[in-house]
Every structure is written in structure tokens, then in C-alpha cells.
C-alpha positions as CSV (number, residue, x, y, z in Angstrom):
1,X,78.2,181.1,-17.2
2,X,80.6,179.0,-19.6
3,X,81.9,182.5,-20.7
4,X,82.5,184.1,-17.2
5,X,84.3,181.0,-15.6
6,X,86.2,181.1,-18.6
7,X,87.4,184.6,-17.6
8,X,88.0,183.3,-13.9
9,X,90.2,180.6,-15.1
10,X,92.4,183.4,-16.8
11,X,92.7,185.8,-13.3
12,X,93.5,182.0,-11.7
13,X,95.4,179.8,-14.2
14,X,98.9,181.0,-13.0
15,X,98.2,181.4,-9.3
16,X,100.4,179.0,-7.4
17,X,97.6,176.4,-5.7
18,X,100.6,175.8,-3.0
19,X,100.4,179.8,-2.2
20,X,97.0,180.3,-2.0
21,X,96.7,176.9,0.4
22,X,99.5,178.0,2.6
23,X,98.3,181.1,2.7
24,X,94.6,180.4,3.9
25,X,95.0,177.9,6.9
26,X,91.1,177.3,6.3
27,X,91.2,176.6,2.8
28,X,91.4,172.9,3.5
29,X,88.5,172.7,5.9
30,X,86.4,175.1,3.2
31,X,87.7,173.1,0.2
32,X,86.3,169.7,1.5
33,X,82.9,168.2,2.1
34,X,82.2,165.3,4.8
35,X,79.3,162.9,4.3
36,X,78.5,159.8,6.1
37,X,81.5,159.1,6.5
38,X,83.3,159.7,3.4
39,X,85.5,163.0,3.4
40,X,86.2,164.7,0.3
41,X,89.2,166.7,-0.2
42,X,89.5,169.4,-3.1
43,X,91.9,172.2,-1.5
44,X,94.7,171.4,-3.9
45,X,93.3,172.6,-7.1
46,X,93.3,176.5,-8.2
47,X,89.4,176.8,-7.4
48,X,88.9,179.7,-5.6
49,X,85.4,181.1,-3.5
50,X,83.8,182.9,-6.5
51,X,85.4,180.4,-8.8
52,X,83.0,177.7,-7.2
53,X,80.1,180.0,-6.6
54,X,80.3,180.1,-10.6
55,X,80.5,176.7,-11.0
56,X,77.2,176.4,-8.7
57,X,75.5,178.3,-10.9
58,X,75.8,176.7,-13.8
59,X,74.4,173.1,-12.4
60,X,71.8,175.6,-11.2
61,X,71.4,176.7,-14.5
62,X,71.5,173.3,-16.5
63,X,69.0,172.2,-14.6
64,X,70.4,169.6,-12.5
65,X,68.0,169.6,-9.2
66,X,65.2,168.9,-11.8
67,X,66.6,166.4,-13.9
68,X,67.6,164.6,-10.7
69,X,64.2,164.4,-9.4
70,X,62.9,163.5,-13.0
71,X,65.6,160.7,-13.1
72,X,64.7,159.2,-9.8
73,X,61.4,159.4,-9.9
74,X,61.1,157.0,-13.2
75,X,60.7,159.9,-16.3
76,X,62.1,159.0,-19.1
77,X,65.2,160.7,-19.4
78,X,66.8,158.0,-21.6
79,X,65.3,160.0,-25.0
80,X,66.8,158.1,-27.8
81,X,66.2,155.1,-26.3
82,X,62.8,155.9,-24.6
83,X,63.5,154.5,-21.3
84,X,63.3,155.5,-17.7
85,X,66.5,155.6,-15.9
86,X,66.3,153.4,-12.2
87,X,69.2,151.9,-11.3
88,X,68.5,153.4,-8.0
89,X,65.7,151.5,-7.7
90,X,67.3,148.4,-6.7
91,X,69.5,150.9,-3.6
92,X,66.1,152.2,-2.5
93,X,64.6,148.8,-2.5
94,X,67.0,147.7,-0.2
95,X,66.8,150.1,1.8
96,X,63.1,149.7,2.8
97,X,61.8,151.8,0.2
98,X,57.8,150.5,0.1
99,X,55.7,149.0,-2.9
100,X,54.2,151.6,-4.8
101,X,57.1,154.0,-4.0
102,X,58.3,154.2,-7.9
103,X,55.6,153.8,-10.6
104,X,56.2,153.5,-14.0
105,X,53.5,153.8,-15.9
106,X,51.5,151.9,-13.3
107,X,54.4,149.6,-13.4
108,X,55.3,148.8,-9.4
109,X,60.0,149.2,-9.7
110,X,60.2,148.2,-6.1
111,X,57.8,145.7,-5.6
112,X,59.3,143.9,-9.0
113,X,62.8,144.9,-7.5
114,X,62.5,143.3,-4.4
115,X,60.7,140.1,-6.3
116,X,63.6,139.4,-7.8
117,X,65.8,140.1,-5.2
118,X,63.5,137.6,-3.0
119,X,64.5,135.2,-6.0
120,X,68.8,135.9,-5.8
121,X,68.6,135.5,-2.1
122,X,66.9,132.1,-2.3
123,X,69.5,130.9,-5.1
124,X,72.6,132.2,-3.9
125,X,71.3,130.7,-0.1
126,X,70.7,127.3,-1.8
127,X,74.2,127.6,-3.8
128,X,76.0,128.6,-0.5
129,X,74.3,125.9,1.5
130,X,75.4,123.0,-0.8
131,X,71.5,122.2,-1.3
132,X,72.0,123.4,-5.4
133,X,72.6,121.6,-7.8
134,X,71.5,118.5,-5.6
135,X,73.0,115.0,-6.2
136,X,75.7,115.9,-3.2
137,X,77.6,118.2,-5.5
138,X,78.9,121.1,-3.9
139,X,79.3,124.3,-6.2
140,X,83.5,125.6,-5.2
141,X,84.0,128.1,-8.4
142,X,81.4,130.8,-10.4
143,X,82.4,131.4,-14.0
144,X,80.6,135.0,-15.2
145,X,80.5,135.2,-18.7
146,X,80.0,138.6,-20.1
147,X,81.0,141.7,-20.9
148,X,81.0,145.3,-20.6
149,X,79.0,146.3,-17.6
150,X,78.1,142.8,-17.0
151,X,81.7,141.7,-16.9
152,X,83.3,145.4,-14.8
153,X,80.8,145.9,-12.6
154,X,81.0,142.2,-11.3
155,X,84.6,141.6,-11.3
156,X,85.3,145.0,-9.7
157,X,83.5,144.4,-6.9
158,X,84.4,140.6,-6.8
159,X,88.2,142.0,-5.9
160,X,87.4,144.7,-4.0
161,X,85.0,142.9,-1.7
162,X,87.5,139.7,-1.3
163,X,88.0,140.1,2.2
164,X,84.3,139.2,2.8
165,X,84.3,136.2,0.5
166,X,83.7,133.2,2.0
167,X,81.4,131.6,-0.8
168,X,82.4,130.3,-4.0
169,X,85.6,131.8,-6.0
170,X,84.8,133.9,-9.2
171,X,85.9,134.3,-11.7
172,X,85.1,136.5,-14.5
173,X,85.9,135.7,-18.5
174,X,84.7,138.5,-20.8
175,X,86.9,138.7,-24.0
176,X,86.2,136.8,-27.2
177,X,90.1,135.7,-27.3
178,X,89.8,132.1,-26.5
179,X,93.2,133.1,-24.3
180,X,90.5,134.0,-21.8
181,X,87.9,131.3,-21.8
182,X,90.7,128.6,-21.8
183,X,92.5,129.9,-19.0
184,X,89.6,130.3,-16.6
185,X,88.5,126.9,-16.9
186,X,91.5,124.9,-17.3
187,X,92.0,124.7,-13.7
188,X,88.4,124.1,-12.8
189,X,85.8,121.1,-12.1
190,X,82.8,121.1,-14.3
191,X,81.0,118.8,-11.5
192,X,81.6,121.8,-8.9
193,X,81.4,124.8,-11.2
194,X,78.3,127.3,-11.8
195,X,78.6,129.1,-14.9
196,X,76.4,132.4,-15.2
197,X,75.8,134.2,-18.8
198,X,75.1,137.5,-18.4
199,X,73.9,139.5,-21.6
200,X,70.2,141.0,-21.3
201,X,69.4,140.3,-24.9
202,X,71.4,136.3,-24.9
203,X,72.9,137.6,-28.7
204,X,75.8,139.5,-27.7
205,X,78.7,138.2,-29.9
206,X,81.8,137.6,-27.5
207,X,79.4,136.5,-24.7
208,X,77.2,133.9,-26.6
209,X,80.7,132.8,-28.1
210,X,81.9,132.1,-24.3
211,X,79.0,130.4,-23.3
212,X,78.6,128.2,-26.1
213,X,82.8,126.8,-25.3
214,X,81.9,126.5,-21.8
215,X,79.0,124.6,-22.3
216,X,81.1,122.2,-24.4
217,X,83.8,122.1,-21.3
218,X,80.6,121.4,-19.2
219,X,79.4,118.5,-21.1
220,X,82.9,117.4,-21.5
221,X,83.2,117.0,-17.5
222,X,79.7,116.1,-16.1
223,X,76.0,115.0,-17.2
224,X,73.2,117.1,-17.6
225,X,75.7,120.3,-18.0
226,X,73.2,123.1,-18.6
227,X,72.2,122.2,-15.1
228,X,75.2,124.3,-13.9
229,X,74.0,127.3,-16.2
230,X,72.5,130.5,-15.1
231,X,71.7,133.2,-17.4
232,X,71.0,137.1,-16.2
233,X,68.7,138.1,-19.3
234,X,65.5,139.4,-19.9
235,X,65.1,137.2,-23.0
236,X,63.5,134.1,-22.1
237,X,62.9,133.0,-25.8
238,X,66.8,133.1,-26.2
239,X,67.7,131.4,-23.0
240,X,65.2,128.7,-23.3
241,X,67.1,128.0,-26.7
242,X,70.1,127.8,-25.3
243,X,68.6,125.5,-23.1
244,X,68.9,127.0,-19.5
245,X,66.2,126.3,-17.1
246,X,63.4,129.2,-16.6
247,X,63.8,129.1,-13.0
248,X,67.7,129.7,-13.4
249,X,67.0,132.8,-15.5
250,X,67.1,136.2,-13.8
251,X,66.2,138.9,-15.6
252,X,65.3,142.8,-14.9
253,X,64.0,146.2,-16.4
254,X,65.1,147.9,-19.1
255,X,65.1,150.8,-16.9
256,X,68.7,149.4,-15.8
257,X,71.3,150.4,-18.3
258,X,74.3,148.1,-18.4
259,X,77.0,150.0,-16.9
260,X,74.7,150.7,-13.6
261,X,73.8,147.1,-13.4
262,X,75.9,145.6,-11.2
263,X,73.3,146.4,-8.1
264,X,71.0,144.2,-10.5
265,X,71.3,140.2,-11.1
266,X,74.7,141.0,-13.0
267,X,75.7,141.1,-9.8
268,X,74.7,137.6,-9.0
269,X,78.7,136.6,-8.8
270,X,79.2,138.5,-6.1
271,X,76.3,137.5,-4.4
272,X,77.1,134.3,-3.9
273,X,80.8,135.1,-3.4
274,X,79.7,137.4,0.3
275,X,76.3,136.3,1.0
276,X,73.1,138.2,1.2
277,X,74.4,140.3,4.1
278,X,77.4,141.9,3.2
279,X,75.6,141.9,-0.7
280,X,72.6,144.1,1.1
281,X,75.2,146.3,3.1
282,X,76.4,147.3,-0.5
283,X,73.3,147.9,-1.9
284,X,72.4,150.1,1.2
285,X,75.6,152.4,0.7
286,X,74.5,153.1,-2.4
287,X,71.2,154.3,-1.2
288,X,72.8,156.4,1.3
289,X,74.5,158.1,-1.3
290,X,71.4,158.2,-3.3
291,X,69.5,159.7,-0.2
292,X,72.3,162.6,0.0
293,X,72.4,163.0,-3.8
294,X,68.8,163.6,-3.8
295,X,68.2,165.8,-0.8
296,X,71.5,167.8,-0.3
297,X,71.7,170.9,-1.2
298,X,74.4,171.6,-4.7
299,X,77.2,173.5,-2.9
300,X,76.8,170.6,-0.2
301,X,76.4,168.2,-2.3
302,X,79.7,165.5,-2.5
303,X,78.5,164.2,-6.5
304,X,77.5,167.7,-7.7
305,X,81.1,169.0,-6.1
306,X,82.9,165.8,-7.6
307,X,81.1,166.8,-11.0
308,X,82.4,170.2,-10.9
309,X,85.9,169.9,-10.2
310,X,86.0,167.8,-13.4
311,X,84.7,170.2,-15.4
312,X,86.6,172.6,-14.0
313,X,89.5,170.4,-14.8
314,X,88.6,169.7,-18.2
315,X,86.5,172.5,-19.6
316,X,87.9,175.4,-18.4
317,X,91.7,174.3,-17.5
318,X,91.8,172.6,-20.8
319,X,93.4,169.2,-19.2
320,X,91.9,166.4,-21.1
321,X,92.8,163.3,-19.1
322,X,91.8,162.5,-16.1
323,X,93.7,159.5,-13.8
324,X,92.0,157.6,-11.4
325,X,94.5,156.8,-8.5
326,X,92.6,154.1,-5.3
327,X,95.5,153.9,-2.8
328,X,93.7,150.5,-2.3
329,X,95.2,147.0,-4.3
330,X,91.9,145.6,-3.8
331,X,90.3,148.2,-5.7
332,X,92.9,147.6,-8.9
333,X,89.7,147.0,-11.3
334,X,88.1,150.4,-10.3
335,X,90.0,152.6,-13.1
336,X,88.3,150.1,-15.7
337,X,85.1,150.5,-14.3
338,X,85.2,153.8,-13.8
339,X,86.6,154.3,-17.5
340,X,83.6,152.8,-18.8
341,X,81.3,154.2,-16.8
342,X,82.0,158.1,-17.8
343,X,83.5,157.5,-21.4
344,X,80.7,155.3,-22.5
345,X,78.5,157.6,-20.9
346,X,79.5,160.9,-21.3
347,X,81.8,160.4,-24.5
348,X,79.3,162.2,-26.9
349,X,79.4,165.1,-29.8
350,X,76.1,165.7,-29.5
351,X,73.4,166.7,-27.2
352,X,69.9,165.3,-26.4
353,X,68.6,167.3,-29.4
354,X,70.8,165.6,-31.7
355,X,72.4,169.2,-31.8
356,X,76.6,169.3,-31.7
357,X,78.1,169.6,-28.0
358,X,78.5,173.5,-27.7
359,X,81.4,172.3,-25.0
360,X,82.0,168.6,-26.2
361,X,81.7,165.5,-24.0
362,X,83.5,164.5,-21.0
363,X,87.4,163.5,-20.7
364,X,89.6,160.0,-20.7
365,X,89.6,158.7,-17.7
366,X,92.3,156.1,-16.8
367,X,94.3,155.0,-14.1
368,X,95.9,152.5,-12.0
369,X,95.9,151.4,-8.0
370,X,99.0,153.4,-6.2
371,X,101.7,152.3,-5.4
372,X,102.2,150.8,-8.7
373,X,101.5,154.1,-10.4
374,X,104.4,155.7,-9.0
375,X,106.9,153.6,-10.7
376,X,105.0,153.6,-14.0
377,X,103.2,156.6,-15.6
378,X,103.7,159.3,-12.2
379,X,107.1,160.0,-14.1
380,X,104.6,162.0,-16.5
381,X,102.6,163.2,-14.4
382,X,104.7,164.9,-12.2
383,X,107.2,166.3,-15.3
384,X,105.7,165.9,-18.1
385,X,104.6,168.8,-20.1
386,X,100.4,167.7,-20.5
387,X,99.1,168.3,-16.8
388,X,96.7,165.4,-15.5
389,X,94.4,166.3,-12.6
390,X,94.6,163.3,-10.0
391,X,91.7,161.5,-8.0
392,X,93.2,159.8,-5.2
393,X,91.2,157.3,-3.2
394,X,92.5,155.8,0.4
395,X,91.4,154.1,3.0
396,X,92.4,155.2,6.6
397,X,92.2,151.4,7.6
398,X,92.9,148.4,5.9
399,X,92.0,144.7,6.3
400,X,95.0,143.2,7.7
401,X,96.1,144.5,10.8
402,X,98.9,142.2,11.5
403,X,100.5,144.4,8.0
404,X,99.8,147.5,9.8
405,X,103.6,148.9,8.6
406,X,102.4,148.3,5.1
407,X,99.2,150.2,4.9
408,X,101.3,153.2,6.8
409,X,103.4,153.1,3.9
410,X,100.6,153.3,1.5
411,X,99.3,155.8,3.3
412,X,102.4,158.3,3.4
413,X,103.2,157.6,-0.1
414,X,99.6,158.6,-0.9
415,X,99.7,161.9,0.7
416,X,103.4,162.1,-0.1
417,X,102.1,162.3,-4.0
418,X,99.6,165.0,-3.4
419,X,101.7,166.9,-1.9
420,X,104.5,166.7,-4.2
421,X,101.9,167.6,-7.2
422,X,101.1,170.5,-5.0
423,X,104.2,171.6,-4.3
424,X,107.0,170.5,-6.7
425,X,110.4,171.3,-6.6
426,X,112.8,174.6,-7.6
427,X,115.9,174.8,-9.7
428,X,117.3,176.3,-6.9
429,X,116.1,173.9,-4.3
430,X,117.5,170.9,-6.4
431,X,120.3,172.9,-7.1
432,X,121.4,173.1,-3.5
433,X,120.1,169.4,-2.6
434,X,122.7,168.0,-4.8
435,X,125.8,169.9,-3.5
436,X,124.3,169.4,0.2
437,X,124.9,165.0,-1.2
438,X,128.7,166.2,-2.1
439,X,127.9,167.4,-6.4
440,X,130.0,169.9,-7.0
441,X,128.9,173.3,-8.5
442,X,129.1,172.4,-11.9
443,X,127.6,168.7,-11.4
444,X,125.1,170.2,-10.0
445,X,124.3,172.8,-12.7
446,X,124.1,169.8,-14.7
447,X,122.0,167.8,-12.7
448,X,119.5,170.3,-11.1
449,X,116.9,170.7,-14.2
450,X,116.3,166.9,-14.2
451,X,115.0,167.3,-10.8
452,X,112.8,170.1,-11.0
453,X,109.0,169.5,-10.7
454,X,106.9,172.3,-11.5
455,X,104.6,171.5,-8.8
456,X,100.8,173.6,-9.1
457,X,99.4,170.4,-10.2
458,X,95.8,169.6,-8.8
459,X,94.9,166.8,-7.1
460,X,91.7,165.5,-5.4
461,X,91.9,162.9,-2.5
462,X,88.4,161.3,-1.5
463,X,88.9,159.5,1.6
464,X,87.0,156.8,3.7
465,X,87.2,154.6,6.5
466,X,87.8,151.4,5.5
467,X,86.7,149.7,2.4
468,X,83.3,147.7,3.2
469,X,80.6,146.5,1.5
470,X,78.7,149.7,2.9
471,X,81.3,152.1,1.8
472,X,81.9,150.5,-1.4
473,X,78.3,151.2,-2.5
474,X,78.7,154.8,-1.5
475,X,81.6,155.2,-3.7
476,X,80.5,153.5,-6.9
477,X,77.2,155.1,-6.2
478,X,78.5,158.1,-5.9
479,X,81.0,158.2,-9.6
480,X,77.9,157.2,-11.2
481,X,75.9,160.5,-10.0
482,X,78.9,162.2,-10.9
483,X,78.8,161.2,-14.7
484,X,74.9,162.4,-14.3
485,X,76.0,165.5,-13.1
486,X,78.5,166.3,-15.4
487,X,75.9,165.2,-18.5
488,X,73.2,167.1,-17.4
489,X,75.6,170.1,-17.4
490,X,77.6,169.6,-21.0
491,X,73.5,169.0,-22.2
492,X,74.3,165.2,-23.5
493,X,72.4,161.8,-22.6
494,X,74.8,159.5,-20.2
495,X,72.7,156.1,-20.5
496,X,72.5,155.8,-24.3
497,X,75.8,154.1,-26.5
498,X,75.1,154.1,-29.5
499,X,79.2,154.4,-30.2
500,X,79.4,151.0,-29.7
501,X,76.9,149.7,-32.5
502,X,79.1,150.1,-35.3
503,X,82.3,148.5,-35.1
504,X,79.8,145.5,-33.6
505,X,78.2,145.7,-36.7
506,X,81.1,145.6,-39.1
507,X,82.8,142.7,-37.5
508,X,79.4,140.6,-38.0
509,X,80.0,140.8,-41.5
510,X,84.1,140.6,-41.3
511,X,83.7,137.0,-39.4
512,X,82.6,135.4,-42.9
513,X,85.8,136.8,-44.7
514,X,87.8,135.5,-41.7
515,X,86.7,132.4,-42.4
516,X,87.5,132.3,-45.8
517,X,84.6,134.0,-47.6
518,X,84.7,136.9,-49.6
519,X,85.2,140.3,-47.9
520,X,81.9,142.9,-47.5
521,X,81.2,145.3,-50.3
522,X,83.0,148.8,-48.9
523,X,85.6,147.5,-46.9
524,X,89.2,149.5,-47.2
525,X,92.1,148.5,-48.9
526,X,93.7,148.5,-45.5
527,X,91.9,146.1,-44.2
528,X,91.8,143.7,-47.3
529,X,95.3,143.8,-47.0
530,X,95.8,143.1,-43.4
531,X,93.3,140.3,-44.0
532,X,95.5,138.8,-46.9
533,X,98.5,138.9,-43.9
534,X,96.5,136.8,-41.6
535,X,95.4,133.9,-43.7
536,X,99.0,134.0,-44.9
537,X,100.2,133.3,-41.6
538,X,97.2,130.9,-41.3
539,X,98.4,129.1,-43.9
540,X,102.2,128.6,-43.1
């Protein structure tokens, strides 16, 4: 298949997408896919019918329809790790799924699922209520220390869900620069402020660093501090040392990888930021898009389609970025998230065999909200010479309908950019736009190449009602089946990372030479000498 849609992409590569959409007043009704509410728009790429068809096959092919069911139903798919894979889980629980309805080795997901989730919604309730920590003291601000999937996940959803917030504040510190930690707390009461620590083993460098300052704020500011501390971990040996409270340790399976655990306790934050209602309404739009994942058929099927147009993109049209584009401010952190969630995942060179990627890994994602994008890096992306496909996300309504004007705006200027990828702009057409403003002949000559846009430049728009905690869930839950997707096709395992391990490594034995030790056996000369720089500076 990999060699025949490389032969379609040479019939298609010059086609003008513009022509073929003007051409076909069906193609945008045949190029998009409506589910539950969500409507997903791929007409404006160079995809054709027997382009897609191909693409079909080859999920067909790779297998996907069986590893789906083999993810969801608790295998093991996780091989170098040896672990199941049930983020979905914690969706399905919500969603009424019964006891007994995912076994792991006898092992009850749901029942333990919803036992935990019984446990958040009695916290957060007694947080929200003013009843904990007791003494009269009424928690006002959440501090979540981690980082990684227990700091994105969180904080993304924090912001995007604001409008629904009417618990504590959050806030969210993750990096090991004391630039964060200071900041966040400076402003804060330690008598009114909960501080969780997220890591699942409790030894994560940066987040153990965190904790162990804001424990000292803590105890700085009120008695009995580690009375304000809540730790998501599964390592009860580490927590009790650190001296948090068993019964303010939430912890859950291995089977939850971190980037995918923000449906778990890691989402604790937001919990008690919207209460359990609005907190359940996400968890159930994630299980909606679950239920569709697992059930639709592939050419109907809104992840597997996602999945395919970015390997289209990337594997066959050779464009290597990708940029992430939600016409929606509240949704600024989704880029990040989303960053981490496929390059973490799908940033491999070698397969599940341990075998080198015949195709590679997946591409760099990035991005930023709109409208801020258009006066920063669109300048590139509508002249530039490297071609970036665009995934634009809107809203149709927003939260503030006494603003109405400015979410029309947004909305025309969203469209507006699709359309000018699409469609671009001639020499000719410049040319006369700038003696119809009063140029003359040869100012315009001179002028008219600077405003040409080449236009044939795809785009994706993914639209949706309005952003609530239902729809939210659908659309995270719905990236993440994506990055499956697109693994299960390029042959690699999405919930491993080991690329991380290193460079963690190597700075465990660097923070000793910081400090003034001597530096490891088999370190450069580079970094020895950027090492003698610092304590240079340190020393004045």
C-alpha cells in the first residue's frame, strides 16, 4: 500500500486543491464526517476518492480494528513495558460501564475505577464545601505540582474549562526553575492553599524538587503544613515519607500511561476547580468518542480519518510539521498538550520488534491559539517555502454572549485563513490590486511578487458547538485515538518513552558537578567548558 499511495501522491501533488473543490460542489459534504456533534472538515487537502480508499486499506491492513479491540479490552499492548493500555477505562466507567466489564488478569478496571472515583468525589465535595481541612479554614487556591502529563493534561483543561469554574483557582507549577515555584506562591495564603504532588512513582526530579520548596512555604505560613498536601501516586512507601497522609493519597493503575492521565486523579485540579458534574460530563465525552472509536466503521470513523490525513500529510506529501491552530483563547494550552501527546508517543525509530521504522515516526506538532498566529508565524505559513498542513479548531458559539461581535470576528478570520491557504493569490491578481489602490505600472511590478501566495495549501478545520466539558472530552479523546491510529499504522508503540530516560539520567549525575564536585567520567569538553562559564559567573 505505502508503495501505491506513493504513486497516487505523484498523479495528485500538483493538482490545484482549489480546482478540484470548486469543481465538485459535493466535495465538501463527501470530504467531511459528522459525529455527535462534532463536524469534521477535510475538503481542502489534495485527497482525492481513490486516494482515501488507499489510505483505508492500509489501517485495514496494519491491523487497526484488532489492535483497537485488543487495546480496549485490557491486552497488553504496551510490550516493552508489559502493561495493558486503559485509559479508557476511567470514560467507560463513567459512563455506566458495569463491574466485571474489563478484567485484567482477574483484576476488576471498573470496579477499582469507579473506587477511586467514589474517593475524588468525596474529597473534592468536602474541599468545595469548606468541611476540608477543618479548623474553619476554607481552601481559595490548588497548587499542582508536576510535570509532563501530570502538569499538561491538568492545566489544559484547567483553562479551557474556566468558564465552569466556580471552585478553587489553580494553578499549575511544573518546571524545576525556581522562577516558577516562586511565582505561583508568592501571591498565595498557605492557611487557604491545597497543594497536590502529582508523580506516580514520588522520585521524579523537578517535581519532588517543587514539593519539597512548597512544603517549606507551607510550614513557613501555617501549622501542621503537610495537612494541605495531596499526592496522586501509586507509591505509598514514598508518600508516607514525605509525610502525606494515606487517606490524601490517590493513586491508580499502571495501565494509565501519563500522557492519557488526566481522566485519572492527575486530574484532581480540575476536579475541584468545576465540581463532580461538569468533571463527569468530561469524562462522558470521552467515552462517546470511545463508543464511536470502537464501533464505527474506518472510512466512517472521525479518529481513523484524523489519523489518515496526517499521514497523508506527512508520509506521502513529505511535509514534516504539523501546526495546531484552536480558534478558541481558552484552549491556548492545547498545542502543548497535544505536542506531547503525539511526539512523546509516536516520536520513535523503531518498531515494536525493536526493528528500524521502515517509514519513521510521526511529525512535530506545534501551534498556537488563532488569532494570535496570524500576526506571528502565519507569515510562513502562508509564503514561506516549507508547506505546513493546518488543523484548525472553532467553536460555532462562545461563552460570552454580551461579546458576540468578537467571536464573529474569530470566526471569519478563521475561515478567512482556510480559505486563503486554499486559495492564495496570483501575480496577476496582485498585480492589478495595486494599480486598482492608485500604484502605477512600474510600482506595481515592483510590489506584486511580495503579495503573491501560492495558495494549494491544505488545511483541516474540526468544528464543534461550543466548548463544554462534554465536548472537551470528545476532542482530547479523540487526538489521543488519533496518535493510536497513526502508531498502529507506522508499526511503533505510542505508550512507551523511553527518549526521555537519558538526558534524566545524565543530569542526576551533572547536579553534583553543579554544585561544585567533580564532573562524571565521559562528559564532553563542551560541556566542561560551559560548566567552567557558569561557576565563573557564580563566582563574580
Amino acid at each position: 500500500m505505502w508503495a501505491k499511495l506513493q504513486a497516487l501522491h505523484g498523479k495528485v501533488k500538483t493538482r490545484s486543491i482549489s480546482e478540484v473543490l470548486f469543481a465538485d460542489p459535493t466535495r465538501a459534504e463527501a470530504f467531511s464526517l459528522d459525529v455527535d456533534g462534532l463536524h469534521f472538515d477535510f475538503s481542502k487537502t489534495n485527497l482525492d476518492v481513490e486516494c482515501l480508499a488507499t489510505l483505508l486499506k492500509l489501517a485495514e491492513e496494519a491491523g487497526v480494528v484488532a489492535r483497537r479491540e485488543a487495546m480496549m479490552s485490557g491486552v497488553r499492548i504496551n510490550r516493552t513495558e508489559d502493561r495493558a493500555v486503559l485509559h479508557t477505562a476511567l470514560r467507560a466507567m463513567a459512563a455506566g460501564a458495569p463491574d466485571g466489564a474489563i478484567l485484567l488478569e482477574d483484576h476488576d478496571v471498573i470496579a477499582e475505577a469507579r473506587a477511586t472515583h467514589d474517593r475524588l468525589v468525596r474529597f473534592v465535595n468536602a474541599v468545595r464545601s469548606g468541611e476540608w481541612p477543618g479548623g474553619g479554614t476554607r481552601i481559595t487556591d490548588v497548587v499542582n505540582i508536576g510535570i509532563g502529563g501530570s502538569d499538561l493534561g491538568p492545566a489544559m483543561v484547567a483553562q479551557a474549562l474556566a468558564p465552569y469554574a466556580d471552585g478553587p483557582r489553580c494553578h499549575f507549577v511544573s518546571n524545576v526553575d525556581g522562577a516558577d515555584i516562586h511565582d505561583t506562591l508568592q501571591p498565595l495564603d498557605p492557611e487557604t492553599t491545597l497543594v497536590i504532588v502529582a508523580s506516580k512513582t514520588f522520585t521524579t526530579l523537578e517535581t519532588m524538587m517543587n514539593a519539597r520548596t512548597a512544603l517549606r512555604w507551607m510550614a513557613a505560613g501555617c501549622d501542621a503544613p503537610l495537612d494541605r498536601f495531596v499526592a496522586l501516586s501509586t507509591a505509598l512507601d514514598e508518600t508516607k515519607r514525605f509525610g502525606i497522609k494515606d487517606e490524601n493519597v490517590f493513586g491508580f493503575g499502571e495501565y494509565i500511561g501519563g500522557r492519557y492521565s488526566v481522566w485519572s486523579p492527575i486530574g484532581l485540579a480540575v476536579m475541584l476547580a468545576v465540581g463532580e458534574e461538569d468533571w463527569e460530563a468530561f469524562l462522558k465525552g470521552g467515552a462517546a468518542m470511545d463508543a464511536h472509536f470502537a464501533s464505527a466503521p474506518l472510512a466512517e470513523n472521525l479518529p481513523v480519518l484524523l489519523a489518515l490525513v496526517g499521514l497523508w500529510h506527512q508520509k506521502f506529501c513529505c511535509y514534516a510539521t504539523r501546526a495546531v491552530i484552536p480558534y478558541e483563547q481558552r484552549l491556548a494550552r492545547l498545542p502543548a498538550y497535544l505536542q506531547q501527546l503525539e511526539m512523546e508517543s509516536n516520536g520513535k525509530s523503531v518498531g515494536t520488534d525493536g526493528t528500524p521504522l521502515p517509514h519513521g515516526g510521526g511529525p512535530v506538532v506545534w501551534g498556537e491559539p488563532g488569532t494570535n498566529g496570524q500576526h506571528a508565524f502565519f507569515q510562513l505559513i502562508h509564503q514561506g517555502r516549507d508547506i505546513v498542513p493546518c488543523e484548525f479548531l472553532l467553536g460555532a458559539e462562545g461563552h460570552e454572549p454580551e461579546l458576540q461581535a468578537h467571536h464573529d470576528a474569530l470566526v471569519a478570520n478563521c475561515l478567512a485563513q482556510s480559505e486563503a491557504l486554499l486559495q492564495g493569490r496570483s501575480l496577476e491578481v496582485a498585480r492589478k490590486q495595486l494599480m486598482d489602490k492608485g500604484k502605477s505600472e512600474d510600482e506595481a511590478e515592483a510590489l506584486a511578487p511580495h503579495k503573491v501566495f501560492s495558495g494549494n495549501r491544505p488545511s483541516t478545520t474540526l468544528l464543534y458547538p461550543k466548548l463544554t466539558p462534554f465536548v472537551l472530552g470528545q476532542i482530547i479523546a479523540l487526538y489521543e485515538h488519533r496518535v493510536f491510529v497513526e502508531g498502529v499504522i507506522l508499526g511503533l508503540n505510542p505508550y512507551d518513552q523511553w527518549g526521555v530516560e537519558l538526558g534524566k539520567e545524565l543530569a542526576g549525575g551533572l547536579i553534583p558537578a553543579v554544585e561544585g564536585g567533580a564532573l562524571p567520567q565521559g562528559a564532553s569538553g563542551s560541556t566542561a567548558a560551559l560548566l567552567d562559564y557558569i561557576r565563573t559567573c557564580r563566582k563574580g
